[in-house]
C-alpha positions as CSV (number, residue, x, y, z in Angstrom):
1,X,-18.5,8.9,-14.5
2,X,-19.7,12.0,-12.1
3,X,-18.1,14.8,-11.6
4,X,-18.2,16.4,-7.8
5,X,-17.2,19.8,-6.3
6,X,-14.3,19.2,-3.8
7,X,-13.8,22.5,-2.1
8,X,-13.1,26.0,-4.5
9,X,-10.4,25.0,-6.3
10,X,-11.0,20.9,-7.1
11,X,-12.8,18.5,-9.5
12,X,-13.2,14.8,-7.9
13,X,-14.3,12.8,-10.9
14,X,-15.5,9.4,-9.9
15,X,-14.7,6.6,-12.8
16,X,-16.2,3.7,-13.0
17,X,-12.9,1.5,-12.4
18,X,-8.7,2.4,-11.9
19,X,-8.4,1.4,-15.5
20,X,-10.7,4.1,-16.6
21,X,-9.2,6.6,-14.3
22,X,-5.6,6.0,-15.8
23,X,-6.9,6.4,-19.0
24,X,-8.5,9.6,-18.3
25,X,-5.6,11.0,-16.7
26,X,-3.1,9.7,-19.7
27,X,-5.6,12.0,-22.1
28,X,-5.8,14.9,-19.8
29,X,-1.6,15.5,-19.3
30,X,-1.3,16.0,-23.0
31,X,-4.0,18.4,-23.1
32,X,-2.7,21.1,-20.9
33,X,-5.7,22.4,-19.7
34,X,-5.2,26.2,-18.8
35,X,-5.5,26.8,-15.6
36,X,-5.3,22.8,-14.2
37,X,-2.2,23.1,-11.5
38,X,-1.7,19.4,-11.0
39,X,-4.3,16.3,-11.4
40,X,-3.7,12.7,-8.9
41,X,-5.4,9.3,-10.1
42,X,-6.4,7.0,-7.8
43,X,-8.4,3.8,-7.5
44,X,-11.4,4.8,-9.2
45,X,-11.3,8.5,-9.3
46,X,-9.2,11.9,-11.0
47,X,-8.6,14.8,-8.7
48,X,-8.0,17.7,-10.5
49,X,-6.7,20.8,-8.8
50,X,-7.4,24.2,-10.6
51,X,-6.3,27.4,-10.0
52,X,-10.1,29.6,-9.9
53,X,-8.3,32.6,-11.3
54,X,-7.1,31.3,-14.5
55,X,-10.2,28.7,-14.9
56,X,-13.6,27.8,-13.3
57,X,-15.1,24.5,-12.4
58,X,-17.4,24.4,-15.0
59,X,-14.8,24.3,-17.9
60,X,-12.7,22.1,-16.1
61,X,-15.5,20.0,-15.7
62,X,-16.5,20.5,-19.5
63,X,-13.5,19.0,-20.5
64,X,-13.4,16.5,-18.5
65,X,-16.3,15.2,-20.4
66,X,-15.5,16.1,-23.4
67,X,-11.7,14.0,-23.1
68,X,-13.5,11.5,-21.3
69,X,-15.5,10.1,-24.8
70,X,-11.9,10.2,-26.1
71,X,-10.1,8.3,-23.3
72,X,-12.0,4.8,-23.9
73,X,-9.5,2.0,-24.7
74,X,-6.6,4.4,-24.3
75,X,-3.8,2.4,-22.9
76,X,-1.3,4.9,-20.6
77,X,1.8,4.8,-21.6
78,X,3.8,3.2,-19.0
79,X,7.7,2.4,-17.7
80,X,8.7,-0.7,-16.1
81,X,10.4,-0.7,-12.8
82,X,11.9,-3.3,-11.4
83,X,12.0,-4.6,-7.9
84,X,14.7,-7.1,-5.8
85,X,13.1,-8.7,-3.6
86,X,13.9,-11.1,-1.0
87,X,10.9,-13.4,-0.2
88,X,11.9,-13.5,3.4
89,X,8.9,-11.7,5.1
90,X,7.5,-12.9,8.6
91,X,3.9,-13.5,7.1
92,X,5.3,-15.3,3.6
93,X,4.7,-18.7,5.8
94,X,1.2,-17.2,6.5
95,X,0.0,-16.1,3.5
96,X,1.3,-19.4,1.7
97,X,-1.4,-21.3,4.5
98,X,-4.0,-18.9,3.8
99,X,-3.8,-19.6,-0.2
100,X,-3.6,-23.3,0.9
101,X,-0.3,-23.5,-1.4
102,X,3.9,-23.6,-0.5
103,X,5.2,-20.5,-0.4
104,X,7.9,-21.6,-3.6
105,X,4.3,-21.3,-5.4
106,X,3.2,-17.9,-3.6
107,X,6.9,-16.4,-4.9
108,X,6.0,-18.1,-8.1
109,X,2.3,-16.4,-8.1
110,X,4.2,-12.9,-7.1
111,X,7.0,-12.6,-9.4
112,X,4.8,-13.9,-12.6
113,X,2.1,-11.0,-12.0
114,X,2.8,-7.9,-14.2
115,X,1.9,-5.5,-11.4
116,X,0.3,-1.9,-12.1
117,X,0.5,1.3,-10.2
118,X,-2.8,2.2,-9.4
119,X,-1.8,5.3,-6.9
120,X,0.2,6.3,-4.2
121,X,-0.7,7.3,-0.7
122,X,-0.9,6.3,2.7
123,X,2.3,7.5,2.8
124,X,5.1,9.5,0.4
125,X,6.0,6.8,-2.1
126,X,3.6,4.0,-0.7
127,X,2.3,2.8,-4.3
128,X,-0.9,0.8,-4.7
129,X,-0.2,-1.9,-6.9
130,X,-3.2,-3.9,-8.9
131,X,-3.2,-6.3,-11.3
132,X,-3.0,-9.8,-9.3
133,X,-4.7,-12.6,-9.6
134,X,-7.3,-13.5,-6.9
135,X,-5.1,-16.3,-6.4
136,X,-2.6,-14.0,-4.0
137,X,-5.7,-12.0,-1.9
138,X,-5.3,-12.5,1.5
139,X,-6.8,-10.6,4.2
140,X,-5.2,-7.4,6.2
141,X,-4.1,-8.2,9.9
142,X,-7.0,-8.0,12.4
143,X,-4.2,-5.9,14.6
144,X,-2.0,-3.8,12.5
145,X,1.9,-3.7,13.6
146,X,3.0,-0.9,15.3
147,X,6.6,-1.1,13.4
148,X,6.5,-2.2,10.0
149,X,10.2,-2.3,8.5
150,X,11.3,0.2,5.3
151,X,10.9,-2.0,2.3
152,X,8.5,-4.1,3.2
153,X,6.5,-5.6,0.4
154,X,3.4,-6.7,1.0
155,X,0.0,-7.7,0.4
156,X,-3.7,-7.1,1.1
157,X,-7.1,-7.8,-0.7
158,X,-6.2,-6.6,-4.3
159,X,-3.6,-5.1,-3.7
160,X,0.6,-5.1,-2.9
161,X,2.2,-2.5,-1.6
162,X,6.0,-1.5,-0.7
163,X,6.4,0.7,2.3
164,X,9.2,3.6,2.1
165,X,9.8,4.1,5.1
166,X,9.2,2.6,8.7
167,X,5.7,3.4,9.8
168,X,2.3,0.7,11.1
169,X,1.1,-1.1,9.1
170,X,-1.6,-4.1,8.6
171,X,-0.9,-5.8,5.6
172,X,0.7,-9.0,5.2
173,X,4.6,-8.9,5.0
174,X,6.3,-11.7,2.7
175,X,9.4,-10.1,1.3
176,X,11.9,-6.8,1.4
177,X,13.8,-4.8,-0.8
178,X,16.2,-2.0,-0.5
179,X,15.0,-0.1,-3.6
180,X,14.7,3.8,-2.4
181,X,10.9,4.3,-2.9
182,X,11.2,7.8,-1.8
183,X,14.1,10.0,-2.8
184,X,14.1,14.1,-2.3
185,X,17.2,14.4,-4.2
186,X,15.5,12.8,-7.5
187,X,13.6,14.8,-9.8
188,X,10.5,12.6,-9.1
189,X,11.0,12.0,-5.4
190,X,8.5,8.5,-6.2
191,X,10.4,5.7,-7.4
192,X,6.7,4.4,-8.3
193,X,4.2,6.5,-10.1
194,X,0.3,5.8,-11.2
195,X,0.8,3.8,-13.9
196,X,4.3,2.2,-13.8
197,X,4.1,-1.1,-14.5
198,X,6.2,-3.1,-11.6
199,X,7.8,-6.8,-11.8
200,X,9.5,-8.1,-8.6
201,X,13.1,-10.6,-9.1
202,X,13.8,-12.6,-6.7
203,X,17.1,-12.0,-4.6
204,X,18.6,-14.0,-1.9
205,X,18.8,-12.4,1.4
């Protein structure tokens, strides 16, 4: 783990894997740190916002090591969402190819995988979701797509991913949902949080 400056009023702590970042963050939110405005896991790192009038870096970044010997093993506590899907995506042929399988077994692959939350980004309510087997990693588009339709589900390297809303995009498209990623009028806009655990069902179109 290292701990790294990121302007005058952030900690980036670098973990060694997402699994170690969730952990840290799941024993950090209990603690309440004084002074910590809002902390966002992702991949492989923490970053911890502080407000320098109520805290400085280095007790943030003191307590940060001092949870982190706490926060090995700890399992995050975690809600399931579920996701409809339709496998009906224009690359679910593709992909299928690429694994050298049908695609009945590619929706087989998907749906079995317990999927994880490991951030969000790229855009509001665009979660990163780990925990397939190497047995679904394909590769992103050489050319990304200018248009990429709202509730696209799809997959690259590690990862799958839903997109929210219209936007490009690069990744490879084998299903849709109407599930509304990103809502205003919620008290958590994000359908999907770090850490959610996600299982697709399979819908007909």
């Amino acid at each position: 783990m290292e701990i790294l400056p990121c302007g005058a009023e952030a900690l980036l702590v670098e973990c060694d894997s997402l699994v170690d970042a969730l952990a840290l963050d799941a024993v950090m939110i209990p603690t309440a740190l004084p002074g910590v405005i809002e902390m966002v896991p992702a991949a492989r790192s923490v970053l911890i916002h502080f407000d320098p009038t109520r805290t400085s870096a280095d007790f943030v970044a003191a307590q940060v090591r001092r949870l982190s010997t706490t926060a090995t093993g700890v399992e995050p506590a975690s809600r399931v969402v579920e996701i409809d899907l339709a496998y009906d995506g224009p690359d679910l042929a593709a992909v299928a190819q690429l694994l050298g399988v049908d695609r009945e077994e590619v929706i087989a692959r998907h749906t079995a995988t317990d999927w994880r939350c490991g951030f969000v980004g790229f855009a509001p309510g665009f979660p990163y979701l780990v925990g397939g087997s190497d047995l679904l990693r394909v590769p992103r588009h050489a050319e990304p797509r200018v248009s990429v339709p709202a509730g696209s589900v799809a997959l690259a390297g590690e990862y799958c991913g839903i997109y929210p809303r219209t936007s490009p995009g690069g990744w490879q498209l084998i299903g849709t949902t109407r599930a509304p990623l990103w809502d205003l009028t919620r008290t958590e806009p994000a359908l999907i949080t770090p850490g959610a655990r996600v299982r697709f069902v399979p819908v007909q179109t």
